[in-house]
N, C-alpha and C positions, 0 to 999 in steps of 0.2 A: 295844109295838113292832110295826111293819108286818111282816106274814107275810116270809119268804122268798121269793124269786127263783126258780120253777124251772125247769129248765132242762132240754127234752128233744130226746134224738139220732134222726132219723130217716135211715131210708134209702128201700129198695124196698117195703116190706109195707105195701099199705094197708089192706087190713083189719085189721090189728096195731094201726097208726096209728090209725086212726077207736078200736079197742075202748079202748086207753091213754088217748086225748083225753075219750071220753066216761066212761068213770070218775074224771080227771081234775072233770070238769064237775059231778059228784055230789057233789063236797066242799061244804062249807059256806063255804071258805076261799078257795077258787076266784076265786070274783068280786071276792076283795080283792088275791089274787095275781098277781105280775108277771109272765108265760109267754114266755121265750126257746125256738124251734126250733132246731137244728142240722138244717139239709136236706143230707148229705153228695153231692157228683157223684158218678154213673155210674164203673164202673170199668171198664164194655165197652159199646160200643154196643148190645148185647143187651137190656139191663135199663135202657137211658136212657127208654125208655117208662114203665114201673117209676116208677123215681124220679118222672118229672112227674106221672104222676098222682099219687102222694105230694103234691108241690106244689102240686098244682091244689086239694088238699085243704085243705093246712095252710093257703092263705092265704085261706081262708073261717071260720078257726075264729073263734070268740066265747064268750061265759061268764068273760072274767078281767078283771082289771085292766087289761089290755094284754098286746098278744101282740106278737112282734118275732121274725122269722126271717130266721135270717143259712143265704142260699141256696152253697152251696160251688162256687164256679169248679171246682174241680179234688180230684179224688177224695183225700180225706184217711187213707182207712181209718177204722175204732171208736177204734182207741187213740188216733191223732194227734187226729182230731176230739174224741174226750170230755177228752183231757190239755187242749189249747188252750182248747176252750171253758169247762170246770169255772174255768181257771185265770184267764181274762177276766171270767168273772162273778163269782166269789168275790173277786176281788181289787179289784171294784167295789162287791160290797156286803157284803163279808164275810162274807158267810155263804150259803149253797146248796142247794136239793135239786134233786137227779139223778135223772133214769130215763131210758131208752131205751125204745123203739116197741112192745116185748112185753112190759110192765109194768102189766097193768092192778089197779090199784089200790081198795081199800075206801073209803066214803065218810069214814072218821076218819081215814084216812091224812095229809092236810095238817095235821089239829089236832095228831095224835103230833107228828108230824117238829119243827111249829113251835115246841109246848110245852117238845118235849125238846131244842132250839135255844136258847131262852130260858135252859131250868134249867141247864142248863150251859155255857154261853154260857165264861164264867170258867174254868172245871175245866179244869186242862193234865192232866188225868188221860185224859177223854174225847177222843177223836178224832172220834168220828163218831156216827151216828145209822144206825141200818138199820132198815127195813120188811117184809123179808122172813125168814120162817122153816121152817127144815126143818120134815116132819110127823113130827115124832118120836112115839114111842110114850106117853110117860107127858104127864101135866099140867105144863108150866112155870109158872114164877113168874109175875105178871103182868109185867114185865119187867125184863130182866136183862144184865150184862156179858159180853162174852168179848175176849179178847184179838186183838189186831188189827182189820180192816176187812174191809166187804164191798160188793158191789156191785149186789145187787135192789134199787134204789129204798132211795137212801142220801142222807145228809143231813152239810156238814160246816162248820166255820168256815176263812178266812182261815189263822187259825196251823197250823189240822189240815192243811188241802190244804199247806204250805207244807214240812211233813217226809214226803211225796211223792219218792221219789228214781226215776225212770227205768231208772236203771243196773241192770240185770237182774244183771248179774255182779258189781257191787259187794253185790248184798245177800245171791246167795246164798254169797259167800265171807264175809261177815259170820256169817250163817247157820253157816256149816260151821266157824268161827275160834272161834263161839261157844260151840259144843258144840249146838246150838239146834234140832237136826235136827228129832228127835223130839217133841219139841214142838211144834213148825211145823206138824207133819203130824198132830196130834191124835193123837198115840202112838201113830203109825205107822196109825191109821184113815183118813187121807185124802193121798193125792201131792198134797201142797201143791209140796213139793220139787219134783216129777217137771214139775209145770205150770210153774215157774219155770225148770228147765231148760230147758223144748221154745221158752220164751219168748226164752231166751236165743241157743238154737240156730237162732232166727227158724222152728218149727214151730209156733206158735200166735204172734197182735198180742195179748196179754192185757195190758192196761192194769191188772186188778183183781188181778192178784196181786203185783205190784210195789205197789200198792197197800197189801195184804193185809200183804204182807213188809215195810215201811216203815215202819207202823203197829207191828206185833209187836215188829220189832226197838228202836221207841223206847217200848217197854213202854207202849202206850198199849192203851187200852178203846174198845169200841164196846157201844153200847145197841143191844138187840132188846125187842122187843114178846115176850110171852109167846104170842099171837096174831095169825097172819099177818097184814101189814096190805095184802102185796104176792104176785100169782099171777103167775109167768111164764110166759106163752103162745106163748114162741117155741122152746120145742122140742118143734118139729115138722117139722125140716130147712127150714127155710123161710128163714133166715139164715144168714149165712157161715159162721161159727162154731159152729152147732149141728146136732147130730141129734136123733132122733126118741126120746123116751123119757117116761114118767109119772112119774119117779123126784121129783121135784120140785112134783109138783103137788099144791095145797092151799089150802081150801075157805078164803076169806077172813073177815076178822073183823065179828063184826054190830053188836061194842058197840065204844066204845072202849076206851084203855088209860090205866090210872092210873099215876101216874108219882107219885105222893105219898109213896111210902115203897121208893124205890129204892135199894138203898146201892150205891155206887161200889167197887164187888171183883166178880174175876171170882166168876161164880154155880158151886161144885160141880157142881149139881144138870145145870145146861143142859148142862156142859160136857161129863160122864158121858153125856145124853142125847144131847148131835153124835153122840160116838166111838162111842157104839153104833150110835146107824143110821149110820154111815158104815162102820163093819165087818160091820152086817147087811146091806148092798146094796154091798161091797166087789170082787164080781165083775161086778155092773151098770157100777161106775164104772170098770174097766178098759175096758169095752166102750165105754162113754161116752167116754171117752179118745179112744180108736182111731176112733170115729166122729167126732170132731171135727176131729183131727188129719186123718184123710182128705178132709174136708172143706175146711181149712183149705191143705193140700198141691194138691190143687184145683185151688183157687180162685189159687193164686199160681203153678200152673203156666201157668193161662189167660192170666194177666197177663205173665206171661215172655213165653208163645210170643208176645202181642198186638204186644209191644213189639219182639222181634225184625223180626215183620215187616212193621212200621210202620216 
């Protein structure tokens, strides 16, 4: 089967952009895959320079099958642009891998995604495929399940994107109808909940936890690599949604990832290894909160005042 479609969201960061693309280009898989941009518009005339150089970028790139970038008339935000576009492309060729602009990726990164695309292409167990992993402390499996979805450079089919629900408040009262709190939140080790709130309260555009919550609550599985296959480079306040933190960062994978003897249940082992490092840097990620959230408060004040006095 021809690789997958992948399909990546840019905006203002071009050095973000250039490092994504060219690790992108490192793959082996690269030159036979089909590369959709999403260039989103400007949200203030401050950063419409930003963007075009972005575009002055993406439309020299080369190294794939074809590349095709849909330039945005009008400023879509992350969540509207990655919901539309994930849902235009998957539904054209059934199946997907995503990243956005601070995702730079290992060179077995395309072979995982594609293989574990293929192995379970079928399986209404699986939902998704993810690239990226916490640096937790102990040895993971070479890779393994956990419940629900995520969003570092993820991969999914037609049926998976299709139990995607939007409704922020339909899931966390689903959530809360279900008894499902605690769970959600990695017993009580990470505000899964609290990010679904602020989403709902329109304090954070998160697309990935509606995601997250959509996935969980139809008892579906996503595959990880036991080794990172994805480093995220955008927090370093440089994006709308992010602050500045090393909490996340982690040395990429040198080999690839076997996938011959995967079994389909979530794994104990990973799941004990999230909740610990999420309760061992549990007052980081308060902080991390509060730093986005104010970023996020912002950025949407700018746009109010913009529009008032326009």
């Amino acid at each position: 089967m021809d690789p997958a479609p992948i399909v990546l969201f840019v905006y203002n960061r071009l050095w973000h952009t250039q490092q994504t693309i060219e690790a992108l280009q490192n793959n082996v898989l690269a030159k036979q895959s089909e590369l959709y941009i999403y260039s989103d518009e400007a949200n203030t005339e401050k950063i419409q320079k930003s963007v075009n150089e972005v575009r002055q970028y993406i439309d020299k790139i080369d190294g794939f099958k074809s590349v095709t970038i849909i330039k945005r008339i009008k400023n879509f935000g992350l969540a509207e642009s990655i919901i539309d576009g994930v849902t235009t492309i998957v539904n054209q060729y059934g199946r997907i891998i995503v990243l956005e602009d601070d995702m730079v990726v290992s060179p077995y990164f395309l072979e995982y995604m594609n293989e574990a695309l293929d192995q379970f292409v079928d399986d209404d167990r699986v939902i998704s495929v993810h690239g990226y992993v916490f640096p937790v402390d102990i040895i993971l499996p070479e890779a393994f399940f956990l419940p629900g979805a995520d969003c570092w450079g993820w991969a999914t089919w037609r049926r998976g994107w299709q139990i995607f629900n939007p409704n922020g408040k339909y899931l966390l009262d689903e959530l809360m109808r279900r008894h499902l709190i605690q769970e959600f939140d990695y017993n009580g080790a990470y505000p899964f909940l609290n990010m679904l709130r602020d989403q709902i309260k329109g304090e954070n555009d998160s697309w990935a936890i509606r995601w997250h919550a959509s996935a969980f609550l139809a008892n579906k599985l996503t595959l990880y690599p036991g080794r990172s296959l994805v480093n995220n480079i955008g927090n370093d306040s440089s994006g709308v949604h992010s602050g500045t933190t090393e909490y996340f960062d982690v040395e990429l994978s040198k080999t690839s990832i076997n996938l011959n003897n995967v079994i389909v249940e979530v794994s104990p082992i990973a799941l004990e290894a999230f909740e610990h490092y999420f309760k061992k840097n549990s007052s980081l990620q308060r902080q991390l909160r509060n730093i986005v959230l104010s970023f996020v408060k912002m950025n949407y004040l700018k746009v109010k005042i913009k529009s008032i006095l326009n």
